[in-house]
Each structure stands twice: as C-alpha cells, then as structure tokens.
N, C-alpha and C positions, 0 to 999 in steps of 0.2 A: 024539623028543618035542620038542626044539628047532626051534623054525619061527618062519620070518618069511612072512607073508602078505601081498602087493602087491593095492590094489585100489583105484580112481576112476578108470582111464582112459578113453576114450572118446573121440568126433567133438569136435572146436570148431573153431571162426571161428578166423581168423586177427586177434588183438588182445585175443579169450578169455581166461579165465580155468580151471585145473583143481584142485582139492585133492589128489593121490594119497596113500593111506594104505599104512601099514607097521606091521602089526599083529602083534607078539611071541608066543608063547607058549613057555613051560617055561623061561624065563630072564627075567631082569628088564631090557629094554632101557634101564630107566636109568641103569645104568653103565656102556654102551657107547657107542663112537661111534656115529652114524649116517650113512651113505654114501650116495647115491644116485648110479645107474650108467643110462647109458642108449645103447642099440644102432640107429642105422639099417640098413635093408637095405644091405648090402652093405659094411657099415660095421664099422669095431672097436668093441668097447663100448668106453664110454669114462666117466671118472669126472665127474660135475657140478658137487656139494657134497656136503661133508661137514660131522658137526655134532660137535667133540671133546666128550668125556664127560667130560673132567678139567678143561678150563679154558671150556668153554662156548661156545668161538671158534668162527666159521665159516669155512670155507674154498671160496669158487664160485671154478670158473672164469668167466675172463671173457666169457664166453658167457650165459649165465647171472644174472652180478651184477646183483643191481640187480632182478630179473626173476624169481627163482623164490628161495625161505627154505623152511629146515627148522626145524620147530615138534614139539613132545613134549608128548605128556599123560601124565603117570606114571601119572594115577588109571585109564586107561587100557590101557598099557602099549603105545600106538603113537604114533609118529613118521607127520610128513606132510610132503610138500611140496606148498608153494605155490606155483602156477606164474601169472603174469601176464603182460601183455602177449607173448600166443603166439606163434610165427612156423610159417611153413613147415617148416623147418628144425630146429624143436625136435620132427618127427613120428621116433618110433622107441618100441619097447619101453623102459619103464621100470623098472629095478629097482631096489628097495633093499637095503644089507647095513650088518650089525654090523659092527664091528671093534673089537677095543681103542685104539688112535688111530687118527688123523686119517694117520698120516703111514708105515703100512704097508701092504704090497702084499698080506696075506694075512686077506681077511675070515672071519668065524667063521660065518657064515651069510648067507644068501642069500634073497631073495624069488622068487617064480615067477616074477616082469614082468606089468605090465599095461602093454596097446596105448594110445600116447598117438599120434590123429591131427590136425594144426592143418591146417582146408585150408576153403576157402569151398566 
C-alpha cells in the first residue's frame, strides 16, 4: 500500500525548465526525507538532492546547486523537483525516495522514475 509515484518527465531544450512530481500514498510524506536519485544510460544512479524532514536543510550536489530545489505540499502529500536551466547532461531517468534522513544509504521507498530528456 506504501507508494511513491514519479511523474513530469518528458522532451526539453536545453536552458528548459521541468517540475517532476513525487506523489505519496499510505504514509505521510511529511515526516520524511525527500531524495531525489537519478540514472543515465550506462551510468550508476546517483543521488542529487535531498530535502531533511527534521531540520528542513537541503543538500544538492554540486551539479545540480543552484539549478534544480525540492518543494513539499503537505495538503497534497507530494514532493517535487524543480529543474532549471536544463543541460544535456541532466538527461537520464529520475527517481524519487523517502528516507528518514538526509544522511542514509537505506531509502524506505522508491518511485517508478520518470524519463527526463534535455536535447534541442
């Protein structure tokens, strides 16, 4: 019954803009953390940002900073990322996951991935 559901991927320019959403059910995603994890072909997934559920801190990599934010609607109960100024390079599968912090290797849940492609 516990599910996280990825979804806004899709085509964009390269300098684009995407919202991707992380939509909860059968638990309350607002006392988790929120992770966002993302895979190119041939690539290791790898983590982006995370958004701690206890003290509100964010943590991007510096790939990322500056350039994609994780935002929460409780009334909701999804989490999104904000992705700006796109690159090439930000193309791969997007996933999100729960955790109880920021700062373990073992998430509680998982989204499916939605396709994120940045290309003219």
């Amino acid at each position: 019954q516990l599910q996280l559901v990825d979804s806004g991927g899709g085509l964009v320019q390269p300098g684009g803009s995407l919202r991707l959403s992380c939509a909860a059910s059968g638990f309350n995603l607002e006392i988790y953390s929120i992770a966002w994890f993302r895979q190119a072909p041939g690539k290791e997934r790898e983590g982006i940002i995370c958004l701690d559920g206890s003290d509100g801190r964010t943590w991007p990599k510096d790939s990322v900073k500056g350039r994609f934010a994780i935002s929460r609607d409780n009334a909701k109960n999804t989490a999104y990322l904000q992705m700006e100024s796109l690159k090439p390079e930000d193309t791969a599968v997007y996933y999100c996951a729960a955790a109880h912090t920021c700062h373990t290797q073992i998430m509680e849940k998982w989204g499916q991935g939605t396709q994120v492609t940045v290309s003219s």
